[in-house]
DSSP file (Angstrom, degrees, kcal/mol; ACC not computed):
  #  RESIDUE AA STRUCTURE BP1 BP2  ACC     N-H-->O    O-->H-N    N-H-->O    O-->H-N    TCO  KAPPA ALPHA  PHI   PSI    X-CA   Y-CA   Z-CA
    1    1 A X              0   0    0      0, 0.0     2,-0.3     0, 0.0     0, 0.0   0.000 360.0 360.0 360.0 150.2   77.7  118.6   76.2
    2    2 A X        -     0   0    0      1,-0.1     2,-0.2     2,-0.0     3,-0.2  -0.718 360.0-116.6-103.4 159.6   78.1  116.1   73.5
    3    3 A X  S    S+     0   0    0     -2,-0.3    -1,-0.1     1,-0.2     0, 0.0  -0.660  82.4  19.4-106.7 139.8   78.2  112.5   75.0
    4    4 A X  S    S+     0   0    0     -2,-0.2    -1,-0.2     3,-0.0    -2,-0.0   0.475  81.2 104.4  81.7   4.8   81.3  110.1   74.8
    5    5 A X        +     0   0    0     -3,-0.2    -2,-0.1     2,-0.1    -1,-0.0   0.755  63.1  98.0-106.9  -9.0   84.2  112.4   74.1
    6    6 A X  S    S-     0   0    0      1,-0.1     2,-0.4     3,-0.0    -3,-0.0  -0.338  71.5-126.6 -41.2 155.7   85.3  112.0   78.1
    7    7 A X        -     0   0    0      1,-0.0     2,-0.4     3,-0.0    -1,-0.1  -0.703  20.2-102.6 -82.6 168.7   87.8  109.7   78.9
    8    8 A X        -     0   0    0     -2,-0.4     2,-0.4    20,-0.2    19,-0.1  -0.511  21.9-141.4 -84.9 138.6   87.8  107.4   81.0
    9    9 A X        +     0   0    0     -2,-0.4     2,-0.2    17,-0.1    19,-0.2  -0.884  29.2 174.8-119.6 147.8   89.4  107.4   84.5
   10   10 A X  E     -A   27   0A   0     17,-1.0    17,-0.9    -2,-0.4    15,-0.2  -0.984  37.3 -95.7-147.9 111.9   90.8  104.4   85.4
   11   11 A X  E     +A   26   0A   0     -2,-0.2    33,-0.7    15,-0.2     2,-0.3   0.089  52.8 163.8 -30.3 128.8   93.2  102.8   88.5
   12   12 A X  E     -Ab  25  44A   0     13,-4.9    13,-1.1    31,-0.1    33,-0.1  -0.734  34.0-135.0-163.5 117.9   96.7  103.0   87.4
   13   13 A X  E     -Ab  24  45A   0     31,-1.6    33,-1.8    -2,-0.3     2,-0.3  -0.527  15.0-152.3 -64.5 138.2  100.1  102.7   89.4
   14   14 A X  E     -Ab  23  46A   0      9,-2.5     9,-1.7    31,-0.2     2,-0.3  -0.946  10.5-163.2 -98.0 139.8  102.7  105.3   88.6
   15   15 A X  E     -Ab  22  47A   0     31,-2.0    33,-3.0    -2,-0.3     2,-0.9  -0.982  11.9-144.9-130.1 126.7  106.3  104.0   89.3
   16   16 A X  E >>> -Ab  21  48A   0      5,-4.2     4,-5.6    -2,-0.3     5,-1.2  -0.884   9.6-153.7-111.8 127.0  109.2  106.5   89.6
   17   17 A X  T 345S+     0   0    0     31,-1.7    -1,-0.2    -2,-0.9    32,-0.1   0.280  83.2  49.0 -69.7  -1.8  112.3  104.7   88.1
   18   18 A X  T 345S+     0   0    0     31,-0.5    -1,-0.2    30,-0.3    32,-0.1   0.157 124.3  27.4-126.5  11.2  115.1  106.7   90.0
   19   19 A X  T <45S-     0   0    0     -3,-0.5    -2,-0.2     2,-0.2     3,-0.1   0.463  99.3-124.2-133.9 -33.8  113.8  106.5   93.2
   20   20 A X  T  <5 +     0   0    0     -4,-5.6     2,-0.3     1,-0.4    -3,-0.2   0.787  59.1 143.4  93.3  64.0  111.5  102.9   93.3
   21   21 A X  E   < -A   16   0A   0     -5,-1.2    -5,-4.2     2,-0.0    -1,-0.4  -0.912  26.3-179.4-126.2 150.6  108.4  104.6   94.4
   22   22 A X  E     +A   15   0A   0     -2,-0.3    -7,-0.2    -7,-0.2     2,-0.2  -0.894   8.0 171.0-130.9 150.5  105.5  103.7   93.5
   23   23 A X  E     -A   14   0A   0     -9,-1.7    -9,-2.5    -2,-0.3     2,-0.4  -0.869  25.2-130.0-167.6 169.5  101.7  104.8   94.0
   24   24 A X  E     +A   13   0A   0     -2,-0.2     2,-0.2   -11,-0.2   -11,-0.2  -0.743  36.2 151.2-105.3 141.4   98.1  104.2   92.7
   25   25 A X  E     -A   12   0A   0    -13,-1.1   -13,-4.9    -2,-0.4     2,-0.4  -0.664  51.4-100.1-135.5-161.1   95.9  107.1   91.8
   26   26 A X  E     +A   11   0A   0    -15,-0.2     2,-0.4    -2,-0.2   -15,-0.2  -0.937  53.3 156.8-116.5 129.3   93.2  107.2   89.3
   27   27 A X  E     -A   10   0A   0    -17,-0.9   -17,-1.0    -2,-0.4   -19,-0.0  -0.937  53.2-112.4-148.3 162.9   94.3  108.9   85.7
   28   28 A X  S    S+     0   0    0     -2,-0.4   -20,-0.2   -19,-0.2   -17,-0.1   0.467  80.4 121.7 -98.2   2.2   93.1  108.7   82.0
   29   29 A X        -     0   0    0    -19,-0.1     2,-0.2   -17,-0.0   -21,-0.1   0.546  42.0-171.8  39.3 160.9   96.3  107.0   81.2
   30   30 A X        +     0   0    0      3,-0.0     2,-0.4   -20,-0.0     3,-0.1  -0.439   8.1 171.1-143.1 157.5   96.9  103.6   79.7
   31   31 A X        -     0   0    0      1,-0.2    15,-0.1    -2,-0.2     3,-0.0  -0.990  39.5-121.1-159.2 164.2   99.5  101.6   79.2
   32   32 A X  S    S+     0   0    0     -2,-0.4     2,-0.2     1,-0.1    -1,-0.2   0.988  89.1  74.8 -80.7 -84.2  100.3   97.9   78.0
   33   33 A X        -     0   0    0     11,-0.1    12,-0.5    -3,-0.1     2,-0.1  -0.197  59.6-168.7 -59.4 117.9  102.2   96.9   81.3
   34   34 A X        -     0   0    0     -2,-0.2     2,-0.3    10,-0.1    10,-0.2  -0.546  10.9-152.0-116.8 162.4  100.8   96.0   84.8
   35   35 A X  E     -C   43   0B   0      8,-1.6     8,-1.2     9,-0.3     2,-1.1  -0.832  29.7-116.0-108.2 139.5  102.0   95.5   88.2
   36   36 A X  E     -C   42   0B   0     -2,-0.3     6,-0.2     6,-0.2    -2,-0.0  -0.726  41.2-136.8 -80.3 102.0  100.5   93.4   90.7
   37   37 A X        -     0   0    0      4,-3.1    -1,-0.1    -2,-1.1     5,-0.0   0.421  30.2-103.7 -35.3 161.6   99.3   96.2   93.8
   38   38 A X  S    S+     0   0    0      1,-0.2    -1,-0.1     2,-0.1    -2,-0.0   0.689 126.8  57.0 -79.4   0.0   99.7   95.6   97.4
   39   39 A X  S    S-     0   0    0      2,-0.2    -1,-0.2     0, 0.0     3,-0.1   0.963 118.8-118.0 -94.9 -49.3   95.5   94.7   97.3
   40   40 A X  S    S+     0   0    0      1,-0.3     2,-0.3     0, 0.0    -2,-0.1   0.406  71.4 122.1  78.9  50.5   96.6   92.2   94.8
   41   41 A X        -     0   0    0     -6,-0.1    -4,-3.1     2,-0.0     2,-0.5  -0.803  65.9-107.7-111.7 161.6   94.8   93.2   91.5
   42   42 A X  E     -C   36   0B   0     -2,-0.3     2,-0.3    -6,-0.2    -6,-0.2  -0.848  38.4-178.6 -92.8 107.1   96.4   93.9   88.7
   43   43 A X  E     -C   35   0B   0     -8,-1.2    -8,-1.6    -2,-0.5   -31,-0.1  -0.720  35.5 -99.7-121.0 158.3   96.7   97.9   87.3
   44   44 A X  E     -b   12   0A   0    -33,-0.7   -31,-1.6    -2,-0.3     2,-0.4  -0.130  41.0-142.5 -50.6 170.8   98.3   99.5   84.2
   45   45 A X  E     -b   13   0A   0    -12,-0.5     2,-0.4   -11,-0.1   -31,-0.2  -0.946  14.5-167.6-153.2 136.0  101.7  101.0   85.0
   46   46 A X  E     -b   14   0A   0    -33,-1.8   -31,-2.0    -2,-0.4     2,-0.3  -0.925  18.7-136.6-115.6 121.8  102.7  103.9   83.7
   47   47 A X  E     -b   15   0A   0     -2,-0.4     2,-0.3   -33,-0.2   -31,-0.1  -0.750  18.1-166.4 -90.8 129.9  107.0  104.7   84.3
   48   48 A X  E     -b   16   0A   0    -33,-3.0   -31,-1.7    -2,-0.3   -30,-0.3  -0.979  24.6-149.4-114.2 137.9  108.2  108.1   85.3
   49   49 A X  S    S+     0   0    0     -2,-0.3   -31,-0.5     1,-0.3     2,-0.3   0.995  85.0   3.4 -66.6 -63.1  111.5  109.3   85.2
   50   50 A X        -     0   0    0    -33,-0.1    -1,-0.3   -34,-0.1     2,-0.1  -0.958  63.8-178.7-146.1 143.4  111.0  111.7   88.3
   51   51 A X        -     0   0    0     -2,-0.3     4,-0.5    -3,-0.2     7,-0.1  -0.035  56.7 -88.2-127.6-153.1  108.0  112.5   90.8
   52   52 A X  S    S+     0   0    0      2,-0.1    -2,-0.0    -2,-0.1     0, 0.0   0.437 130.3  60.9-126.4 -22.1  107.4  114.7   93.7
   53   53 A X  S    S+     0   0    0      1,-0.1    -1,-0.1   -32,-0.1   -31,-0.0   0.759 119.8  28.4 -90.1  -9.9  109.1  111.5   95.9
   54   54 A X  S    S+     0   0    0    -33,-0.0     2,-1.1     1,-0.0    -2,-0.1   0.539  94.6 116.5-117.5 -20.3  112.8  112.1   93.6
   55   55 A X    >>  -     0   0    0     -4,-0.5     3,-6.2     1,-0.1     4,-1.5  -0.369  63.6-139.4 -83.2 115.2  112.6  115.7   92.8
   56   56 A X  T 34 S+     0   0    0     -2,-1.1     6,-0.3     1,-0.3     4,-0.3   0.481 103.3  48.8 -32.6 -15.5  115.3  118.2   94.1
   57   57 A X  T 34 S+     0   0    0     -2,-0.5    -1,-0.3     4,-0.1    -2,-0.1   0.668 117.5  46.0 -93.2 -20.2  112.8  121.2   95.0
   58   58 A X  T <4 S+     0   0    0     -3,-6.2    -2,-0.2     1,-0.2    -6,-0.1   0.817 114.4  44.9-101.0 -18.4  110.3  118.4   97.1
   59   59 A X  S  < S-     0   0    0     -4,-1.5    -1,-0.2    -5,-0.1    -3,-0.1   0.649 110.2-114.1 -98.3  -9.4  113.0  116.6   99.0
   60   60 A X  S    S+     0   0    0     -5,-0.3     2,-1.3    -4,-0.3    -4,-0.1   0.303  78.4 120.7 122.7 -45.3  114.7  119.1  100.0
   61   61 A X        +     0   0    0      2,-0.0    -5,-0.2    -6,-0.0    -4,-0.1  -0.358  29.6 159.9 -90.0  47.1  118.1  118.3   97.9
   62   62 A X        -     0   0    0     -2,-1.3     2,-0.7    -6,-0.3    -5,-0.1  -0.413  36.5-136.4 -77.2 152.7  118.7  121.0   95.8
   63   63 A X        -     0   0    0     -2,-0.1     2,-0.2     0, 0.0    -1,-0.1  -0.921  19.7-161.2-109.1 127.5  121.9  121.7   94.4
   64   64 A X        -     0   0    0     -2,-0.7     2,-0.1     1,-0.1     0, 0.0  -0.597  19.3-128.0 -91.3 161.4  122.8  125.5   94.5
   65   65 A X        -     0   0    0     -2,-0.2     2,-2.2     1,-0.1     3,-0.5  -0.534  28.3 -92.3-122.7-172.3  125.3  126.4   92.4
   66   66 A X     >  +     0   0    0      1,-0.2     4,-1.6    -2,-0.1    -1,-0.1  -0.454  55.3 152.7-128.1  89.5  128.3  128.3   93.5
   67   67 A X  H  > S+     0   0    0     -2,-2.2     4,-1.9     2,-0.2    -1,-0.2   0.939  73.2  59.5 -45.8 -54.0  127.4  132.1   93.0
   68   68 A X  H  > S+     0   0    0     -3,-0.5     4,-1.9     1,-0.3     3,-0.4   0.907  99.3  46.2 -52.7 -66.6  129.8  132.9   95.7
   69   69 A X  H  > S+     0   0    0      1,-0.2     4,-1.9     2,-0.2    -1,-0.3   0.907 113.0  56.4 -47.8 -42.2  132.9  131.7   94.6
   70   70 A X  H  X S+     0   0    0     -4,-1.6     4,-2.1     1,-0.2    -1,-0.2   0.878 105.5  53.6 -34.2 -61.8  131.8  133.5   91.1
   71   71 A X  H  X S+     0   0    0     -4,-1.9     4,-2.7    -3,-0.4    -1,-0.2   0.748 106.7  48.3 -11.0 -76.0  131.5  136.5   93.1
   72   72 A X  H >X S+     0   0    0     -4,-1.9     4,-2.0     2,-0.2     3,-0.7   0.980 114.3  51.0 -34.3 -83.7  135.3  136.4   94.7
   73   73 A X  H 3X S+     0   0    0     -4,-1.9     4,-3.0     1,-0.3    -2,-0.3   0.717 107.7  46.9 -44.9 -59.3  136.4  135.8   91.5
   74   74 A X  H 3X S+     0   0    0     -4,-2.1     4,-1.8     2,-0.2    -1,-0.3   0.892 112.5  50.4 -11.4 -74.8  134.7  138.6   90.1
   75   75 A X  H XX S+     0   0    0     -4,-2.7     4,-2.7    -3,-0.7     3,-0.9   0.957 111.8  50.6 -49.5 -63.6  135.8  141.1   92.8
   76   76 A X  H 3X S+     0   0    0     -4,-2.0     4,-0.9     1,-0.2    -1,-0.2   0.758 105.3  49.1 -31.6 -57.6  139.1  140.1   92.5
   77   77 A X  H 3< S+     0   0    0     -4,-3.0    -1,-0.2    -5,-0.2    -2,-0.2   0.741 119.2  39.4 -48.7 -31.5  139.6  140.4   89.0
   78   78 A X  H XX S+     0   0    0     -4,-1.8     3,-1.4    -3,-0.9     4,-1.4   0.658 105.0  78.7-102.5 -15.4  138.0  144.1   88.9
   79   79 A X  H >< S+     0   0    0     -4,-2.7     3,-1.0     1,-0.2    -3,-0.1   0.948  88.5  50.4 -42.4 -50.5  139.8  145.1   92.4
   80   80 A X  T 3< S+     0   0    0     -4,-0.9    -1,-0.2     1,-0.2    -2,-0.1   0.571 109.6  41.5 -87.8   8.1  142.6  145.7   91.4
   81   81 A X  T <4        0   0    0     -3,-1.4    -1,-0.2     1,-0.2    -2,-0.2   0.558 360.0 360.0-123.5  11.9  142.2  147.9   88.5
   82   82 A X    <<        0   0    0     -4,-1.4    -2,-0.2    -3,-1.0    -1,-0.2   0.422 360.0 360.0 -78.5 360.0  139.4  150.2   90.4
């Protein structure tokens, strides 16, 4: 393996902006703005739009959409001329 062409893995908070969660992993990352941590160092922070703590398939919240009424409607329309 040629030597140096890793990155570097580095502490870095991710903060998901539509829910206000936050947590610190280790990533190859960087970014120009930091947060102070609940140990009280300072780590890059990297903004996400959405995370496994805001996203509809991991909470739970999914919106289903509304097959059924299509469905009625359907039937309805083609009942009457079967």
């Amino acid at each position: 393996m040629k030597a140096d062409i890793h990155p570097e893995y580095r502490s870095v908070v991710f903060q998901d902006l539509s829910s206000d969660f936050s947590f610190l992993t280790r990533s190859t990352l960087s970014s120009k703005e930091t947060i102070k941590w609940e140990d009280g160092q300072e780590y890059p922070l990297i903004k996400l739009d959405i995370s496994s703590h805001s996203h509809p398939f991991y909470t739970g919240k999914q919106k289903i959409m509304d097959t059924g009424g299509r469905v009625d409607r359907f039937r309805k329309r083609y009942a009457a001329k079967g």
